[in-house]
C-alpha positions as CSV (number, residue, x, y, z in Angstrom):
1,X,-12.3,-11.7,-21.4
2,X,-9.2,-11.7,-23.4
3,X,-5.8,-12.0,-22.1
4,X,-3.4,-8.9,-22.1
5,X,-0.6,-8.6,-24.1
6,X,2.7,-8.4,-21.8
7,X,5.0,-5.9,-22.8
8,X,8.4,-5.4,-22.0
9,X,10.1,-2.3,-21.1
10,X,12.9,-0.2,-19.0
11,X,12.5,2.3,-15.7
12,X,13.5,5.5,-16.6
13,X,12.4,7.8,-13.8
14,X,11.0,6.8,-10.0
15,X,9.0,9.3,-8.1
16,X,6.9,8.5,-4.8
17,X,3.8,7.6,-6.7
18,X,5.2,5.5,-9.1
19,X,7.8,4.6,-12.5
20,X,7.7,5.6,-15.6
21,X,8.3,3.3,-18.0
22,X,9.6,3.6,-21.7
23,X,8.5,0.4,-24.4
24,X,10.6,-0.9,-26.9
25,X,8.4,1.6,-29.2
26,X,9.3,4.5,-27.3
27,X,6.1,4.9,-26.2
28,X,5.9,5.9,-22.0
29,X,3.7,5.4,-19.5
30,X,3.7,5.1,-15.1
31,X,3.0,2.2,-13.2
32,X,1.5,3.8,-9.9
33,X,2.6,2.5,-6.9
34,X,-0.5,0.2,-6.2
35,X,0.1,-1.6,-9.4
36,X,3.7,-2.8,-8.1
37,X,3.5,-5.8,-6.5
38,X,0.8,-7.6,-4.5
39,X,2.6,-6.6,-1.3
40,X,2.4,-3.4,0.6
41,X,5.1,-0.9,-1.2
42,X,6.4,1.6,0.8
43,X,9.3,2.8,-0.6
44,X,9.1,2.2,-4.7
45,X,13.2,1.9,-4.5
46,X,12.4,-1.4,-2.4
47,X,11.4,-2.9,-5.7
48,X,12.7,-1.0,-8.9
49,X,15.8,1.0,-10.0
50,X,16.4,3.2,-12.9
51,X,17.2,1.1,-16.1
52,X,15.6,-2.0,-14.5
53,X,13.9,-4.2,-17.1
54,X,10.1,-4.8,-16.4
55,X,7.2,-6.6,-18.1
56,X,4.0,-4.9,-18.0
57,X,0.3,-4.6,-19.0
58,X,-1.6,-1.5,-20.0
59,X,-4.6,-0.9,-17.7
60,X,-7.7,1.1,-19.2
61,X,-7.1,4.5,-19.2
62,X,-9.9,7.6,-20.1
63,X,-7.0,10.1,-20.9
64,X,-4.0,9.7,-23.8
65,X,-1.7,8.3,-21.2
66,X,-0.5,4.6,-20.8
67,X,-0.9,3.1,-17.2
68,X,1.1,-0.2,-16.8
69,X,0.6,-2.3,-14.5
70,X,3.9,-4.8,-13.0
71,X,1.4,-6.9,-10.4
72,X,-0.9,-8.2,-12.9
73,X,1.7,-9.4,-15.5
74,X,2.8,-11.6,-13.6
75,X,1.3,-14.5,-14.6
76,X,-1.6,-16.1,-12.4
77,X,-2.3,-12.7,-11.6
78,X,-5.5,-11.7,-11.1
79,X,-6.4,-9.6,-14.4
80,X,-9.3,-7.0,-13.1
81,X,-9.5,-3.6,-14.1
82,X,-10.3,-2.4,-10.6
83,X,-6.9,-1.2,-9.1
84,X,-8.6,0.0,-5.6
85,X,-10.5,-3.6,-5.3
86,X,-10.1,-4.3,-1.6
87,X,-7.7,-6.8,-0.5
88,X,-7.9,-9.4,2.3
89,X,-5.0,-9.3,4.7
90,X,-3.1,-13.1,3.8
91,X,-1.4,-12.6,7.3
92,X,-1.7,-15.5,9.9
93,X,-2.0,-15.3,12.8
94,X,-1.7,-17.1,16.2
95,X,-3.1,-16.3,19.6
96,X,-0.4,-16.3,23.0
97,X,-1.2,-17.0,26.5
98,X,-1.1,-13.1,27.1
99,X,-3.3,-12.5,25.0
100,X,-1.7,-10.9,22.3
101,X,-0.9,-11.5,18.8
102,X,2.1,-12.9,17.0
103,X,2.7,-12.1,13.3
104,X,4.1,-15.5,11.8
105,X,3.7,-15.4,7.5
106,X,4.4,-12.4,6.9
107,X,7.2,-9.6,6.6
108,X,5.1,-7.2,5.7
109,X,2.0,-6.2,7.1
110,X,-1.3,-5.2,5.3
111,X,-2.5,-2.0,4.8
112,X,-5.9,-3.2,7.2
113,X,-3.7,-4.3,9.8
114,X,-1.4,-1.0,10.0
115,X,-4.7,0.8,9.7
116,X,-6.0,-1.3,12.7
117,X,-2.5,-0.4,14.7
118,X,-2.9,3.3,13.8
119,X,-6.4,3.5,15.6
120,X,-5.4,1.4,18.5
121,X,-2.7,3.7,19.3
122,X,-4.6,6.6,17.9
123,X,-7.5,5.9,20.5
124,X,-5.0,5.2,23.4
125,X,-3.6,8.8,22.6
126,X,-7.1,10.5,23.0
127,X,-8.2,8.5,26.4
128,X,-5.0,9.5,27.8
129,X,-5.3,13.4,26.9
130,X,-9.0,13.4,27.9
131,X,-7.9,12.3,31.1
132,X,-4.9,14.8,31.4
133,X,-7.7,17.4,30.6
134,X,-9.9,16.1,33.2
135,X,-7.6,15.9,35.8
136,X,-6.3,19.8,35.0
137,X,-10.2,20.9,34.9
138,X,-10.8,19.2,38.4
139,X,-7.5,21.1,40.0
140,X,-8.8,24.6,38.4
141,X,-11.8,24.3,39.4
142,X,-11.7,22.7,43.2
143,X,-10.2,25.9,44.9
144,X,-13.8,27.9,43.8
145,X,-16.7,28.3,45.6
């Protein structure tokens, strides 16, 4: 496997998927937002800003566009052409006599573990209205015979 060629070049526009970037050649191309850093990005401002130099890598691409990529330029980086390759969460963390859960190395949480969190709270939503509609059914239905 050979070694990509890192290129430099400048933000010119951010929109909620991703930069576009110009080369020194004036060629452009996006970075999408998955291709950012190796942390969670929210909010693309977080980590770019318009005229911001960048070094990049072009990914494989089946159309005439250029996709860059900013994570995998960095150097130690893995170099796969699979952007949507699963990650494992590098989140520690440590157990408390209640029971719970403390976050300790990270400041950002993983996309498994807010996933995780949205279905907790997600499934405590939908026991608690099952409920309410159980307990509405039961008055309706208790002054019949």
């Amino acid at each position: 496997m050979s070694i990509p060629e890192i290129l430099e070049g400048k933000v010119t526009k951010i929109m909620p998927y991703g930069a576009f970037i110009k080369l020194a050649d004036g060629r452009f191309g996006m970075v999408h937002i998955s291709e950012i850093s190796q942390n969670y990005v929210r909010e693309i401002n977080d980590y770019l800003k318009i005229g911001d130099q960048v070094k990049v890598i072009v990914l494989p691409s089946t159309q005439n566009e250029l996709n860059f990529s900013i994570k995998r330029a960095i150097p130690g980086a893995p170099q796969d052409s699979q952007p949507h390759k699963k990650r494992t969460s590098t989140n520690r963390t440590t157990n408390i006599s209640d029971g719970k859960q403390k976050r300790s190395c990270s400041t950002h949480p993983s996309f498994e573990d807010m996933m995780s969190k949205f279905k907790q709270v997600s499934d405590e939503k939908l026991s608690l209205l099952k409920t309410q509609n159980n307990r509405r059914s039961n008055r309706r239905g208790s002054g019949k015979k």
